[in-house]
Structures are given as structure tokens and as C-alpha cells.
C-alpha positions, -999 to +999 in steps of 0.1 A: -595-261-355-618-288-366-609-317-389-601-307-424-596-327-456-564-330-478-584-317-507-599-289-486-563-273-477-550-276-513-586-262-524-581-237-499-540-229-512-548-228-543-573-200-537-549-179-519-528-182-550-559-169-569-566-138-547-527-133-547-527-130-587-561-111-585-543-088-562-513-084-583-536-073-614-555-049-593-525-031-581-510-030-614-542-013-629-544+012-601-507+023-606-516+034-643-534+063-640-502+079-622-484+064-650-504+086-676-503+114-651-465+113-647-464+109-687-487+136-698-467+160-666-434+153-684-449+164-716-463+195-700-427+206-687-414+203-718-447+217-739-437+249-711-405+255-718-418+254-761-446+283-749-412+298-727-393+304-761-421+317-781-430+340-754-390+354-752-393+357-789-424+377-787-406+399-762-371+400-786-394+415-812-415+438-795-382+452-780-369+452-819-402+472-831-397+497-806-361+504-812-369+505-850-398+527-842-372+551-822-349+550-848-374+560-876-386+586-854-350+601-852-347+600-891-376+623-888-359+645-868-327+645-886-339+655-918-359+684-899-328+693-883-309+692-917-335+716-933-334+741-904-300+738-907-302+752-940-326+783-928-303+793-904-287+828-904-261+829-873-235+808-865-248+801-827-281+787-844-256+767-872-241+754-843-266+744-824-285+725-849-254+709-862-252+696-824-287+685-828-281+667-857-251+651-838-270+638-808-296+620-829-272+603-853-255+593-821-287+576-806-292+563-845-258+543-840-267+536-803-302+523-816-290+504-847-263+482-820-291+478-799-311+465-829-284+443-840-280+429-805-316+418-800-314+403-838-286+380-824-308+370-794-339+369-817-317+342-840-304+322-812-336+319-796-349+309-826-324+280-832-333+268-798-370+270-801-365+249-837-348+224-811-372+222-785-402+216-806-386+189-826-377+174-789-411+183-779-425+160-809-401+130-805-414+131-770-450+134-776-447+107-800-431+086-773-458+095-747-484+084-769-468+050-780-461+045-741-497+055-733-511+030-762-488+004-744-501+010-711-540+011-724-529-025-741-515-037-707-543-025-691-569-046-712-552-076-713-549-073-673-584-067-673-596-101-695-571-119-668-587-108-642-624-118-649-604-151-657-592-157-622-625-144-607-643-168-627-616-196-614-622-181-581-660-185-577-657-217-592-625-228-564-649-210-534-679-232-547-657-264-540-652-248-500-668-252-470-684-216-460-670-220-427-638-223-437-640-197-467-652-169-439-620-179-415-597-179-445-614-141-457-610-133-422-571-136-418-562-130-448-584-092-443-560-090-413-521-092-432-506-064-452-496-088-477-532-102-485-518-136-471-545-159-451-526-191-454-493-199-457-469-234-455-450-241-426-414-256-437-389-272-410-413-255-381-410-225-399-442-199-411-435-190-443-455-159-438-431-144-407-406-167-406-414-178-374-407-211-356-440-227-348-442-247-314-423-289-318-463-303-312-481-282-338-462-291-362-464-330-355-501-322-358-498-307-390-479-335-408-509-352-406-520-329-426-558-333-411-559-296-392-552-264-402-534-243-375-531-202-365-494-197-363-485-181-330-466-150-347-488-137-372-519-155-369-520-169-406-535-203-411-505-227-416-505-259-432-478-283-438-478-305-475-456-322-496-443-307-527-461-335-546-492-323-533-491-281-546-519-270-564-510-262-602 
């Protein structure tokens, strides 16, 4: 590679530390939309099983209204059954209204415990509704406090990141637009974002890599950048006085 300045490479470094804190702010504002999502989907669970209770209560009290509904019904018929009762002129037909009379008390009794079940159920569903919904609340309240957070987060994010794209047009300004398009081009290439990378003891700090005895002689001059043989990052060897800030 041709001849490079001092000042170049740490222009160059401290660029790659640019784009690596541009890249961190974009990722973290990409992941919050699925943070709402999973937020408001929590919420929704528990907003279902809210709707879930109401809906059982509905069906307790429908089943309650048409038990009551029976059982008035058979009151009717009872106190019809009592005044034939009172008509009658044989014993067969004394009888057999008496039965009568029998048979719908009995399903008046069976009704009544049937009633009385579903008023249990009705309470206890109740009592667990009365639960859910104050849950329901505490964590809607949550939600949005976490939500507020993460729209706070977001715009704070978002006033760092014209920040650093500021710092980096005015850092790419300072750059040779040779070397800018080589340093775009390998960092395109790594999963990590990573075009250039120091080489400590012969070793890539972007694979961890041992880099051949000579081109790392060469780079200790620190006049060259270099392609390391592994992964194809520029490399570039520099005293820890000389980091960018």
C-alpha cells in the first residue's frame, strides 16, 4: 500500500471509532420498536385474560338468569298444580297432582343448588377479575413509564448521533479520498463493521491472527498501512501514546 502519514492512520482510527459508536446508536434505535412491541404484547396477554374473566362472568350470569327463569316458571306451575289440587274429586286425580306438585318442588330444590352453585363461581370469579384488573393497571402503568423511558432513550440517542455524523464529515474532510474509499471498502466486507484494526505482538486485533515476522517490521514504522492475511482488515501498528481521544 502506498506511503501513509502518522496523522493519516490516527485520522483514519479515530474514524473507525466514529462509525463504531454511530453503529452502536443505530442498532440500539432499531431494537426499540420490538421493545414497544414486546411491551404493548405483554400488555395484551394480560388485557386478554381481563376480557377472559368478564366474558366467564357474563356466561355465570346468563346460566344464573336461566335457572331463575326455570325456577319461576315452576312456581307457576306449582301454584296451578295446588289449585287443581283443590278441584279434584278422586283420589287417583289427588294423587296424581300431589305427585306433580312433588316433582316440581324437587326440580325447585334441584334449581335453587344449581343457583347457589353458580353464585359461588359468580363470586370467585369476581374476586379474581377485581385482581387482574388492578394487575392489569400496575402493569399498564409500568408499560407506559417503560415506554416514556425508551422514547427518552431514543431522543437522546438520536441528538448523539447527528453529533458523531457531524464529527464524522468533519474527520472524513481531514482524509485522503483514496484512502476513505479503501477504508469504506473493508470495513463494508466484516460483520463487525471493522475496516481497521491494530496489530499487537504480530497479532490482528480483528481475528486474532498472527501477521507474517516482515509485515510487521514494516509496520512499526508506522509509514504503511497493511491487509492482514486472515481477514483482510487494514492493520496498523501505534503506540499507546499515539490513540486518538
Amino acid at each position: 500500500m502506498a506511503d501513509i502519514t502518522q496523522g493519516q492512520i490516527v485520522t483514519l482510527v479515530k474514524l473507525q471509532m466514529i462509525e463504531m459508536e454511530i453503529r452502536k446508536i443505530k442498532a440500539f434505535l432499531d431494537s426499540l420498536p420490538a421493545q414497544i412491541d414486546t411491551l404493548d404484547l405483554e400488555l395484551k396477554e394480560i388485557e386478554r385474560s381481563v376480557d377472559s374473566d368478564e366474558e366467564l362472568i357474563n356466561e355465570l350470569n346468563k346460566k344464573y338468569r336461566t335457572y331463575e327463569s326455570d325456577a319461576q316458571v315452576n312456581v307457576g306451575r306449582i301454584k296451578k298444580s295446588e289449585e287443581k289440587l283443590r278441584a279434584v274429586k278422586t283420589n287417583k286425580e289427588y294423587q296424581s297432582s300431589l305427585k306433580e306438585i312433588d316433582d316440581l318442588k324437587a326440580i325447585n330444590s334441584q334449581l335453587e343448588d344449581q343457583m347457589l352453585a353458580v353464585l359461588d363461581k359468580i363470586d370467585l370469579a369476581g374476586q379474581d377479575l377485581e385482581e387482574r384488573r388492578k394487575h392489569y393497571l400496575s402493569i399498564a402503568e409500568e408499560t407506559n413509564q417503560e415506554k416514556e423511558d425508551i422514547n427518552q432513550a431514543a431522543e437522546q440517542r438520536k441528538k448523539e448521533l447527528l453529533k458523531l455524523e457531524s464529527d464524522r464529515r468533519l474527520v472524513t474532510d481531514g482524509l485522503d479520498a483514496r484512502l476513505l474509499e479503501l477504508f469504506n471498502r473493508q470495513r463494508a466486507k466484516q460483520a463487525d463493521g471493522v475496516g481497521i484494526t491494530r496489530v499487537i505482538d504480530a497479532v490482528c486485533q480483528g481475528c486474532n491472527m498472527n501477521i507474517p515476522p516482515q509485515m510487521y517490521n514494516e509496520l512499526q514504522r508506522r509509514d504503511s498501512l497493511k491487509n492482514c492475511p486472515s481477514c483482510e482488515r487494514l492493520i496498523y501498528w501505534q503506540n499507546e501514546d499515539d490513540r486518538p481521544e
